[in-house]
C-alpha positions as CSV (number, residue, x, y, z in Angstrom):
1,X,-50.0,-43.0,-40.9
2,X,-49.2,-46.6,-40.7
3,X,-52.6,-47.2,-39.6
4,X,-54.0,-45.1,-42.2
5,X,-52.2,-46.9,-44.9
6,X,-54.3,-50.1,-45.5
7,X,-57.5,-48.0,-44.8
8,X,-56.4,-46.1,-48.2
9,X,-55.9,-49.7,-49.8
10,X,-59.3,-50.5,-48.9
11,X,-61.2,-47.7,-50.2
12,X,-58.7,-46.2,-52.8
13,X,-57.2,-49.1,-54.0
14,X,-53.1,-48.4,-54.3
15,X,-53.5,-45.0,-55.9
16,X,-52.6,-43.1,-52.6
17,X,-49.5,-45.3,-51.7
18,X,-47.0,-43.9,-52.9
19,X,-47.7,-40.5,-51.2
20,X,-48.2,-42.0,-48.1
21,X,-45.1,-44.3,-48.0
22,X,-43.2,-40.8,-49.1
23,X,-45.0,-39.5,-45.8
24,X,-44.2,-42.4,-43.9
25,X,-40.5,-42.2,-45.1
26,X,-39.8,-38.4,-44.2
27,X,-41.3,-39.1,-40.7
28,X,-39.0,-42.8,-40.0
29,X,-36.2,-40.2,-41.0
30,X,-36.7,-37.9,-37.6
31,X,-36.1,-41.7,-35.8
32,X,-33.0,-42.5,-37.1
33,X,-32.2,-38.8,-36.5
34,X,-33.1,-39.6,-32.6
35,X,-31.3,-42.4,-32.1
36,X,-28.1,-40.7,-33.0
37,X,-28.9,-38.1,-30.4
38,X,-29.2,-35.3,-32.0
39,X,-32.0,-34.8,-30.2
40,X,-32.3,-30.9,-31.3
41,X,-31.9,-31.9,-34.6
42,X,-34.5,-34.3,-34.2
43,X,-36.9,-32.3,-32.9
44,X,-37.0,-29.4,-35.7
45,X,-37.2,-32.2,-38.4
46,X,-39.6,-34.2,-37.0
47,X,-42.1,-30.8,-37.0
48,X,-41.3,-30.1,-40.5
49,X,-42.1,-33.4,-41.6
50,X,-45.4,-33.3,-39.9
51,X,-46.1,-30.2,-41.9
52,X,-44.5,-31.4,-45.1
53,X,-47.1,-34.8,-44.8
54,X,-49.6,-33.1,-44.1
55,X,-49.8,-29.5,-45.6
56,X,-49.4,-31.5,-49.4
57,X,-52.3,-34.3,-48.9
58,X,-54.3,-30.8,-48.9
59,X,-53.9,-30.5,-52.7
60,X,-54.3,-34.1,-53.3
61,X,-57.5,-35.5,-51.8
62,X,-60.4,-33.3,-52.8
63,X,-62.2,-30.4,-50.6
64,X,-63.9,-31.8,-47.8
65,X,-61.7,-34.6,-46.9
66,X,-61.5,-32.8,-43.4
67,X,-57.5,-32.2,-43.6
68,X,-58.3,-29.0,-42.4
69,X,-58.8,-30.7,-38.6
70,X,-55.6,-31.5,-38.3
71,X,-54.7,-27.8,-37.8
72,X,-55.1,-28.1,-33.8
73,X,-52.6,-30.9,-33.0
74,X,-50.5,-29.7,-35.6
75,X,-50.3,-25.9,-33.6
76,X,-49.6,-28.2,-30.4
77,X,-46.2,-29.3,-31.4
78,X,-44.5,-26.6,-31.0
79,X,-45.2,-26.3,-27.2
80,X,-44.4,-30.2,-26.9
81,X,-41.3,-30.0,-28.7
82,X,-39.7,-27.0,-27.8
83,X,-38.6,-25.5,-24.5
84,X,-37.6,-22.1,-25.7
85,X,-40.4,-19.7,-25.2
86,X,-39.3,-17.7,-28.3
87,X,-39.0,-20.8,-31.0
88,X,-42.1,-22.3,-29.7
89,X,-44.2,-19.4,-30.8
90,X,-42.5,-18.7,-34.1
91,X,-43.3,-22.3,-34.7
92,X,-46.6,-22.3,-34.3
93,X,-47.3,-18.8,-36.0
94,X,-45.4,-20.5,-39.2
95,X,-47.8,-23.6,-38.7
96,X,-51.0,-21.0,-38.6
97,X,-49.6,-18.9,-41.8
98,X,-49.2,-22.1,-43.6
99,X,-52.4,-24.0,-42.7
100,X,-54.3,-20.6,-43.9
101,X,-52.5,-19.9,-47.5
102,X,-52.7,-23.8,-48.2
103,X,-56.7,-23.2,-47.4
104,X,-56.9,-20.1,-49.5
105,X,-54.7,-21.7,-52.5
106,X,-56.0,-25.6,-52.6
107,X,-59.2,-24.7,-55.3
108,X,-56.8,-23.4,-58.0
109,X,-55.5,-26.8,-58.1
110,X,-57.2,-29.6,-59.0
111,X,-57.1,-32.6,-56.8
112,X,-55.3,-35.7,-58.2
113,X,-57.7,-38.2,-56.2
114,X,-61.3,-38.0,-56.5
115,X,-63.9,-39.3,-53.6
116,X,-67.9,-40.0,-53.6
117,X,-69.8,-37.9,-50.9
118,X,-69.8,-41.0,-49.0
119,X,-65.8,-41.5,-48.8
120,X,-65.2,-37.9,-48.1
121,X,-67.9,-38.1,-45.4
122,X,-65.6,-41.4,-44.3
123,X,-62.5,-39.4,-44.3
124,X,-63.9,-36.8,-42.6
125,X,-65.0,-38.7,-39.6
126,X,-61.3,-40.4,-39.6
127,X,-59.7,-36.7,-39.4
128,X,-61.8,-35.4,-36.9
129,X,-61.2,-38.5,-34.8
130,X,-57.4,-38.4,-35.3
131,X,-57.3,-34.5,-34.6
132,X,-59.0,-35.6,-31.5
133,X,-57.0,-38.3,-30.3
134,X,-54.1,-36.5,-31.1
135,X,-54.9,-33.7,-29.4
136,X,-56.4,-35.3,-26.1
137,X,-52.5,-37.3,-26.2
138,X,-50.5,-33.8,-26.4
139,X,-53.0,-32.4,-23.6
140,X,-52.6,-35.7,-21.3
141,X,-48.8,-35.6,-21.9
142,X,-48.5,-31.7,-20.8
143,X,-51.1,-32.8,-17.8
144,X,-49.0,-35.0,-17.1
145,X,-45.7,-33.2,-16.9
146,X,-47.3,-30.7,-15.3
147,X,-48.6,-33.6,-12.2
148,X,-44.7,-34.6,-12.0
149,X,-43.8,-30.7,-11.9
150,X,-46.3,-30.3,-9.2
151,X,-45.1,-33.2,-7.1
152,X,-41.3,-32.4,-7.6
153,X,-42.1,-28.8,-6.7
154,X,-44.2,-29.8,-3.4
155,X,-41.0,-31.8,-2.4
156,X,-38.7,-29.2,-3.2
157,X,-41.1,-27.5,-0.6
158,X,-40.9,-28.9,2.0
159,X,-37.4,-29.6,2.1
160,X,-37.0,-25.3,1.8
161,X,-39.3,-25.3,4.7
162,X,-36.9,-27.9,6.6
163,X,-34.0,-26.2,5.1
164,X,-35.5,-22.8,6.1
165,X,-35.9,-23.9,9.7
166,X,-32.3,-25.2,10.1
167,X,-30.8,-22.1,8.3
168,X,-32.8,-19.4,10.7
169,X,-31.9,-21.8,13.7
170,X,-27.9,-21.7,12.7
171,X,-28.4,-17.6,11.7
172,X,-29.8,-17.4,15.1
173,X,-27.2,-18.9,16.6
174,X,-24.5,-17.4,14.5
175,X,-25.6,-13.8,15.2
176,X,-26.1,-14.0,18.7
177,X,-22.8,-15.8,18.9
178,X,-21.3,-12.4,17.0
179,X,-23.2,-9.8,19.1
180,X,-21.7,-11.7,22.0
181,X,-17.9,-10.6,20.2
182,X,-19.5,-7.5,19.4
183,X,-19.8,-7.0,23.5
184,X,-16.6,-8.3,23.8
185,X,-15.3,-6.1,20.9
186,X,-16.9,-2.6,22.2
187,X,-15.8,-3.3,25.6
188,X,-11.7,-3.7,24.4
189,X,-12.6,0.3,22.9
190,X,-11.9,3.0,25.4
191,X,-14.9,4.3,26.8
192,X,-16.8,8.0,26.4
193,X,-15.7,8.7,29.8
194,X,-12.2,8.3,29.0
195,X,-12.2,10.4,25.7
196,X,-13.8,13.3,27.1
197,X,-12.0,13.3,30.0
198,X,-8.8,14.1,28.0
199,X,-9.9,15.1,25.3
200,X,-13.0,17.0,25.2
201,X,-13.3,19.1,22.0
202,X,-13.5,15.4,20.2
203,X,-15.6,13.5,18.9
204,X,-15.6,9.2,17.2
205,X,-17.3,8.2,14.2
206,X,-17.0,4.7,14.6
207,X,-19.3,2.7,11.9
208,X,-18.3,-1.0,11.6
209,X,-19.3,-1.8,7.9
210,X,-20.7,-5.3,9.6
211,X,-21.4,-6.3,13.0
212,X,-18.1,-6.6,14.2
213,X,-15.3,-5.1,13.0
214,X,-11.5,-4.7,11.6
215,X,-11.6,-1.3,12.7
216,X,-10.8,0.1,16.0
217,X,-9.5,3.4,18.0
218,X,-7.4,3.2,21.2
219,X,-6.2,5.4,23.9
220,X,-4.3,5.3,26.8
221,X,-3.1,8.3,29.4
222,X,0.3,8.1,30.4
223,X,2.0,8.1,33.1
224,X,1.3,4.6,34.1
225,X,2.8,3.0,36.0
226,X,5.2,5.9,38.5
227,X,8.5,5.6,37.0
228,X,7.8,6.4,32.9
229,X,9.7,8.7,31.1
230,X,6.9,11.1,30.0
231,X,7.3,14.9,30.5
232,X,3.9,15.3,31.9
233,X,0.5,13.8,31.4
234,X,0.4,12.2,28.2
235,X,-2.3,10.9,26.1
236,X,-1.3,8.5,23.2
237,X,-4.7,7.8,20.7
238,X,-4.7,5.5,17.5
239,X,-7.0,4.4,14.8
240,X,-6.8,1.2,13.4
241,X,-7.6,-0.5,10.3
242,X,-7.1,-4.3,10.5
243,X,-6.6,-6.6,7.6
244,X,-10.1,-8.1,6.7
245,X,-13.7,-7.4,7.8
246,X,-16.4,-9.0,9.6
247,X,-15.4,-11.8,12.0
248,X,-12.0,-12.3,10.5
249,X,-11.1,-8.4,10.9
250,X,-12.5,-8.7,14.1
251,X,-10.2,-11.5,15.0
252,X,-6.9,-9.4,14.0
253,X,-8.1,-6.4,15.9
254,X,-7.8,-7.9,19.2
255,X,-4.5,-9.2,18.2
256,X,-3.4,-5.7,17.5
257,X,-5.3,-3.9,20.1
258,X,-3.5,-6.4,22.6
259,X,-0.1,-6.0,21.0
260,X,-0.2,-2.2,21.2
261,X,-1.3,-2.4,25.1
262,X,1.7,-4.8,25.9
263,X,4.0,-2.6,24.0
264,X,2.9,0.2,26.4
265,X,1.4,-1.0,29.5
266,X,4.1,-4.2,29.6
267,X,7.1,-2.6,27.8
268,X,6.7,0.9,29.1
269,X,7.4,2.4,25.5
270,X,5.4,5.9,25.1
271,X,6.9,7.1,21.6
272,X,4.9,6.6,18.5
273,X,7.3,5.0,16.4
274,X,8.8,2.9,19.1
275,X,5.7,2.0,19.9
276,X,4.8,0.3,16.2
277,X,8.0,-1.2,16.1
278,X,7.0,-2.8,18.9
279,X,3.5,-3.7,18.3
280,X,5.2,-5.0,15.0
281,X,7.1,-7.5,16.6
282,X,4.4,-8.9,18.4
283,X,2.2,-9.2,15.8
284,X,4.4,-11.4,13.9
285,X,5.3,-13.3,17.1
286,X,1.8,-14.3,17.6
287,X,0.8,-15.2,13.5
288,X,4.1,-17.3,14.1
289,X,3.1,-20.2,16.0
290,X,0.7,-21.3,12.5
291,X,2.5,-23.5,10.0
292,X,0.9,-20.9,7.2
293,X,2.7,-17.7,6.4
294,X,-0.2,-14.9,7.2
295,X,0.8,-11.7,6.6
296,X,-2.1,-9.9,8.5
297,X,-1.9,-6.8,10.3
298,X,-3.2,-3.2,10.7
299,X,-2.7,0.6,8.9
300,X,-3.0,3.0,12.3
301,X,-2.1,6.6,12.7
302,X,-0.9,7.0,16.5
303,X,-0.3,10.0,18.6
304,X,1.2,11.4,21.3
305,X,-0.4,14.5,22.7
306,X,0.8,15.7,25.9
307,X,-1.8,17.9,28.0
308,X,0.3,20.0,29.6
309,X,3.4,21.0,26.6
310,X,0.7,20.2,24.2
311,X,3.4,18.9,22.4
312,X,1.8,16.0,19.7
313,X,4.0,13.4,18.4
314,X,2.7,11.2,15.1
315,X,3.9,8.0,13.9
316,X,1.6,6.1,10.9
317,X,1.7,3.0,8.9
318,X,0.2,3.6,5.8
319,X,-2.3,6.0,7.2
320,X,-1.7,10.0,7.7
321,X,-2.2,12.5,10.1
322,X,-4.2,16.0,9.1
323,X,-4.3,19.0,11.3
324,X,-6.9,21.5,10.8
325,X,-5.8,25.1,11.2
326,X,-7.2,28.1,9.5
327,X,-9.5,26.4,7.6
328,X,-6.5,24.5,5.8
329,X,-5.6,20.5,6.1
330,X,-2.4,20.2,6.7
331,X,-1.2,16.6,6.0
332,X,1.9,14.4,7.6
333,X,1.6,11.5,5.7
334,X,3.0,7.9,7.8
335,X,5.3,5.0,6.6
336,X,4.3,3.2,3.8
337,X,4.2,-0.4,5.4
338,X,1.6,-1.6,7.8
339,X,2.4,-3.3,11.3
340,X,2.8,-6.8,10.5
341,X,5.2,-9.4,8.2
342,X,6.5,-8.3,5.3
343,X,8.7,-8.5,2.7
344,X,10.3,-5.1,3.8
345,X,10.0,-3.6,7.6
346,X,11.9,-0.7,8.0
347,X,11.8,1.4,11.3
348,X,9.1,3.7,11.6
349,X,9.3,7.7,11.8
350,X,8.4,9.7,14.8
351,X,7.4,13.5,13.4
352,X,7.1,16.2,15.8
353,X,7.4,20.3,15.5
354,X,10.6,20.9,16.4
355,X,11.0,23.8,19.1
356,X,13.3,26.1,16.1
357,X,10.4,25.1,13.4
358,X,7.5,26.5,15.5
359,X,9.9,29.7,16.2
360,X,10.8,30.1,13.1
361,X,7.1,30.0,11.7
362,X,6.4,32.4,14.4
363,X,8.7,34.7,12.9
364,X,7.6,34.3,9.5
365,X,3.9,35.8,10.5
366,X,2.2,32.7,12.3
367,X,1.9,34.2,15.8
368,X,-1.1,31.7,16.2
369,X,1.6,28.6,17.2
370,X,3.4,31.0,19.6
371,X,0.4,29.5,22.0
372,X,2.4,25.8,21.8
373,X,5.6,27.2,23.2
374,X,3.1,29.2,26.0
375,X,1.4,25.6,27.0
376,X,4.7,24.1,26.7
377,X,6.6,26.3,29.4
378,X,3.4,27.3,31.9
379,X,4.4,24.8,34.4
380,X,8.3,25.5,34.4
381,X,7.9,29.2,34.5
382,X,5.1,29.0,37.2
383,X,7.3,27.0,39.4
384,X,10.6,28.9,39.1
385,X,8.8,32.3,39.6
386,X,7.0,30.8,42.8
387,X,10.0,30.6,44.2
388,X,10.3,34.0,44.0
389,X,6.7,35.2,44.3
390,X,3.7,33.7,46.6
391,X,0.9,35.4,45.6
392,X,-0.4,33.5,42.6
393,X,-2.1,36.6,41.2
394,X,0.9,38.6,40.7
395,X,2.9,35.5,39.3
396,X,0.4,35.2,36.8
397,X,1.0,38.8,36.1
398,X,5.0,38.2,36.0
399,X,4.3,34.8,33.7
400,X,1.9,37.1,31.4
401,X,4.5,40.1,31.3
402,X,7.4,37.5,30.7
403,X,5.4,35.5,27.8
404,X,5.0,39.2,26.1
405,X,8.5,40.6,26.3
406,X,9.8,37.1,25.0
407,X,7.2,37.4,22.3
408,X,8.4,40.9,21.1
409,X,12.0,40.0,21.3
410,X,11.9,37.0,19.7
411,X,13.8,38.1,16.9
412,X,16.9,38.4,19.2
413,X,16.1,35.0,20.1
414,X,19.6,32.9,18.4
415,X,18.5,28.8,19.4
416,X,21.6,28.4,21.0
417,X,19.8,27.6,23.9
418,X,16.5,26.1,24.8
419,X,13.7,28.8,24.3
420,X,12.5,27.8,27.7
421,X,15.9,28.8,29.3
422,X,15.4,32.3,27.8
423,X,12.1,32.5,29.3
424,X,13.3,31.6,32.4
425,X,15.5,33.8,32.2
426,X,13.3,36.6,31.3
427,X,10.3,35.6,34.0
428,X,13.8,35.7,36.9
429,X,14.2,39.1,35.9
430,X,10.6,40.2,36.0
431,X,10.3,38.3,39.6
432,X,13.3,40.0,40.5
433,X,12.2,43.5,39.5
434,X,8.6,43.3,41.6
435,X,11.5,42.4,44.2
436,X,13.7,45.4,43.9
437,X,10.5,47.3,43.9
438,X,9.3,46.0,47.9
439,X,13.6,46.5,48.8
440,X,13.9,42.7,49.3
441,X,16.6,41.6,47.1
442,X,19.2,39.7,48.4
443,X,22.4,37.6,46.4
444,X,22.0,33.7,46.6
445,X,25.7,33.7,46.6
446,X,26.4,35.2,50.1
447,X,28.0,32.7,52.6
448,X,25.3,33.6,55.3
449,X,23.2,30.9,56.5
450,X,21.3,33.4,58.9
451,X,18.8,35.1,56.2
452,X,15.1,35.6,57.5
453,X,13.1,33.4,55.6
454,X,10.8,36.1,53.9
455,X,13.4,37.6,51.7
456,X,14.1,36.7,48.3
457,X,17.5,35.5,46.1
458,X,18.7,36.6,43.5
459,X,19.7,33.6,40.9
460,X,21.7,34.8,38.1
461,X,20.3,33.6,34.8
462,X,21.2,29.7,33.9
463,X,22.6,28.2,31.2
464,X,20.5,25.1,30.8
465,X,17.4,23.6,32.5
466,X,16.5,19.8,32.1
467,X,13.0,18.9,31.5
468,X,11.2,17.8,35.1
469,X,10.1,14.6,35.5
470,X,7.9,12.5,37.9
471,X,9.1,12.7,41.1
472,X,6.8,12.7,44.0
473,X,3.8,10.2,44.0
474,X,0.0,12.1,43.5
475,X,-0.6,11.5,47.2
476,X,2.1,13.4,49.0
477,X,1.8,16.5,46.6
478,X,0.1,18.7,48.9
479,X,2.5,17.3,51.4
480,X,5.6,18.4,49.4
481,X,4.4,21.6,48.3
482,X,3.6,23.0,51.7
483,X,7.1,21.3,53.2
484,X,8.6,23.2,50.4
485,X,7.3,26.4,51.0
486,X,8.2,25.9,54.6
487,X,11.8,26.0,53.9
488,X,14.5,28.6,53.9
489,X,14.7,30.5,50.3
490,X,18.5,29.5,49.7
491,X,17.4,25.7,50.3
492,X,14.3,26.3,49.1
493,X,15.4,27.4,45.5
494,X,18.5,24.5,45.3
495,X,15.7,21.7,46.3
496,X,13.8,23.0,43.0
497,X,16.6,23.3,40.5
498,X,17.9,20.2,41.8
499,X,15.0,17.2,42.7
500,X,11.9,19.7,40.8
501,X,13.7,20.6,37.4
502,X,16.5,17.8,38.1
503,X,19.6,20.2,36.7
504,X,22.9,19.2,37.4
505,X,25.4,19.8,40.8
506,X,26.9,21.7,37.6
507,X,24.4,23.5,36.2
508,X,23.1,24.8,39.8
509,X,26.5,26.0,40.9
510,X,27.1,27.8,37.7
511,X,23.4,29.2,37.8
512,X,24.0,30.8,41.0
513,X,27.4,30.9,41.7
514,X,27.9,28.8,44.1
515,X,31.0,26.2,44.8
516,X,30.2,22.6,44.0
517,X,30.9,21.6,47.6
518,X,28.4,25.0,48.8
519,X,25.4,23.3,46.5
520,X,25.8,19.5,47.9
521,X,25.5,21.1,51.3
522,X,22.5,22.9,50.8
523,X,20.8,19.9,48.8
524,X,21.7,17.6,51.7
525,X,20.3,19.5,54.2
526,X,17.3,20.6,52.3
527,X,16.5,16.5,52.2
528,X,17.3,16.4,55.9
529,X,14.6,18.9,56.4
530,X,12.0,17.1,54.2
531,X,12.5,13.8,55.4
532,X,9.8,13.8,58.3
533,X,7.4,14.6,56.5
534,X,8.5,13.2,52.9
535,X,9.8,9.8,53.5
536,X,8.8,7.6,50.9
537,X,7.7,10.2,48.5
538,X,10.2,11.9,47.1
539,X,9.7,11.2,43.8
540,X,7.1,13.7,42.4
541,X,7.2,16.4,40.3
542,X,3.5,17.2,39.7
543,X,3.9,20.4,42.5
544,X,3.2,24.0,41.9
545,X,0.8,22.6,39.2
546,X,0.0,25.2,36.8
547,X,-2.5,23.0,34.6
548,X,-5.8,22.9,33.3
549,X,-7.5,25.9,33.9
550,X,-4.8,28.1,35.1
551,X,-3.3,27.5,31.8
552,X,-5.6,27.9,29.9
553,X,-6.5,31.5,31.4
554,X,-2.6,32.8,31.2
555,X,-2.4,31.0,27.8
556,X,-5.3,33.4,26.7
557,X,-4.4,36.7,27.9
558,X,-0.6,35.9,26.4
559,X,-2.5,35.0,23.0
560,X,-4.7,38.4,23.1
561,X,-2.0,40.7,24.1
562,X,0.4,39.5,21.0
């Protein structure tokens, strides 16, 4: 415009001037409008005010001036100017609507300046130039931030590529560093092998939600070492849930998988909720040493289950434990505090069905649970009739006959006693009827030492029997069962009730009516007569097994007959 300005002079004289320095004026504006940075601002005046100069100058100069040409740079602003996609093209359809109705309108008004042929031609030419330049100048500046784009862009390339390389190189690392933990991880888990060797109607579903995990399930089969006070073989089974995931839940689980082993393995603990108060404590021992207060930990349910009583014990933190029976869940819900620190750590519950619970529901129509109380007292029976009875077929008919009777007088059943006493007492009788039967009965409480060692004792029924514990290392079973059949009945019977079933001098003289002094004899010399052949070894209980399949089978026909 400022170079238009003395062209005007030239060929118009001054008549034009003032419009232009009105132009000139509205466009300086958008300057002054720049330098305060309102550079926004700036940018939507300064378009206007190209439209306002130019769009009026239409309706002045007369038609054929060549205004018109100015149109194309005109519709390029917008995309210089603005960098919103939207604004841009509203822009330049408002710059388009304009340029057309100021076309269509301009002959219904007269033009205030009027030009020869020869100016208008002049003018003409000047336009068309201008619209060029200015046009060619918008296209080089987009070519040229385009150029810049395109070397920035190549840059940022090639350092992606570089930064590509080193990333996959460090993931590399990284994940074959975790699969290594993840080796390391599956091998702390118990193995197939174990599981379905104790427990084989299970199954694990064991999906870590990364490659390693927080989560893990343990086991461990008790007794181990000789010497544990477990009532059986036990099997004690826990799934964890450690605080975190990935590598950092991974990190806590061996923490806690080590904690519960030392609590067992080191300690010698075997009950549930013993065993978490343990695993508790050494969990916070070992978060101790750092300076930070961590809080980390686990939410486990752990069990007990021992094989032979099938007697299951449950302790949880924060996690339950559902039984399935019938088609129903039934739920025993844990603590609610997990094993680690916090704020409050009270002791943990042990649940168990309690002997007079299981009776009781018995009673009340649930004859499926009397099969607990027949795995419970299959080995105890079986060894106190064999005292009686060597031909294992017919003591299986004496345990199946004595499970039955106890069954349908259960009702007469008080719990002032164990209910294995009662059954003991109940199988005695039964042995003791085949006896009658075959006319060899004899009374454990004659004095004679001079009986012939194929007739059978009487025992009157006892008051109490003690659970039997290990006794006898797994080598020198055979050995001890075949010693112990070798003995005299009087001895033979005493040996059991005292180092088998480990009741009292008490309990054994009252049982069979015998002095105190009379059952210390005949213990004494029932060791004297072991001793060859037992040194070392007297210290196991797993003889006259009556496991496994055995019980299984009695534990059926019991089940069918009731």
């Amino acid at each position: 415009m400022v170079i238009y300005l003395p062209i005007e002079v030239i060929f118009n004289s001054v008549e034009l001037v003032p419009y232009i320095l009105i132009e000139l004026s509205i466009l300086a504006v958008s300057l002054y409008i720049n330098h305060i940075k309102w550079f926004n601002c700036s940018k939507i005046y300064f378009f206007f005010a190209c439209i306002v100069s130019i769009l009026p100058m239409m309706y002045v100069v007369p038609i054929g001036a060549g205004h018109e040409f100015l149109l194309l740079p005109v519709a390029l602003l917008p995309a210089l100017l603005f960098h919103n996609r939207w604004l841009g093209v509203i822009m330049f359809t408002l710059v388009i609507v304009l340029f057309f109705v100021v076309l269509n309108t301009r002959e219904m008004v007269e033009a205030i300046i009027q030009a020869t042929p020869e100016q208008l031609a002049f003018f003409r030419n000047i336009y068309i130039a201008g619209a060029f330049i200015l046009t060619f100048t918008i296209a080089f500046y987009f070519r040229t931030i385009v150029n810049d784009f395109e070397k920035i862009i190549k840059k940022k390339n090639v350092l992606l590529k570089e930064t590509k390389s080193e990333i996959e190189l460090q993931h590399t690392e990284i994940k074959a560093s975790i699969n290594y933990a993840k080796r390391i991880q599956e091998a702390i888990l118990p193995s197939s092998s174990l599981v379905e060797k104790y427990l084989k109607d299970s199954f694990i579903y064991y999906q870590p939600k990364d490659i390693i995990a927080g989560d893990f399930y343990w086991m461990h089969a008790l007794p181990e070492p000789n010497g544990w006070d477990v009532n059986g073989d036990t099997i004690l089974f826990s799934a964890a849930d450690c605080t975190g995931h990935g590598v950092p839940g991974a990190m806590v689980s061996v923490v806690c998988n080590n904690a519960l082993n030392q609590s067992v393995k080191e300690f010698g603990i075997t009950q549930p909720n013993l065993i978490l108060e343990k695993t508790r404590a050494l969990v916070i021992e070992t978060f101790s040493e750092s300076i930070e207060n961590v809080q980390d930990g686990m939410d486990l349910a752990l069990c007990s289950l021992n094989l032979k009583t099938h007697e299951l014990q449950f302790s949880g933190a924060n996690n339950p434990l559902w039984i399935v029976r019938d088609g129903q869940i039934l739920e025993t819900k844990g603590n609610k505090h997990h094993v680690g620190k916090c704020d409050h750590m009270p002791d943990f519950n042990n649940h168990k069905i309690k002997e007079s619970e299981v009776i009781k529901r018995i009673l009340g129509g649930e004859k499926e649970l009397y099969e607990i109380l027949v795995k419970r007292n299959n080995q105890k029976l079986y060894r106190i009739i064999r005292s009686y009875i060597k031909d294992s077929a017919e003591i299986e008919d004496i345990m199946q006959d004595s499970y039955v009777k106890a069954f349908t007088k259960l009702y007469q059943f008080k719990l002032e006693s164990t209910f294995s006493t009662w059954l003991i007492r109940i199988g005695i009788n039964e042995s003791l009827a085949r006896l009658k039967e075959k006319g060899k009965l004899y009374h454990l409480n004659e004095q004679s030492y001079n009986l012939k060692s194929n007739t059978i004792l009487e025992i009157p029924d006892s008051k109490q029997l003690n659970p039997q514990d290990k006794m006898i290392r797994n080598e020198a079973k055979q050995v001890l069962e075949n010693a112990i059949d070798s003995l005299d009945i009087k001895y033979k019977t005493v040996y059991i009730m005292k180092e088998v079933e480990e009741m009292s001098i008490k309990e054994i003289s009252i049982a069979l009516d015998l002095t105190i002094a009379n059952v210390k004899v005949r213990v004494h010399r029932s060791k004297d007569m072991l001793k060859e052949k037992l040194y070392e070894v007297t210290n196991d209980t797993n003889i006259f097994e009556f496991g496994l399949s055995k019980c299984d089978r009695i534990t059926d026909k019991v089940m069918k007959l009731i």
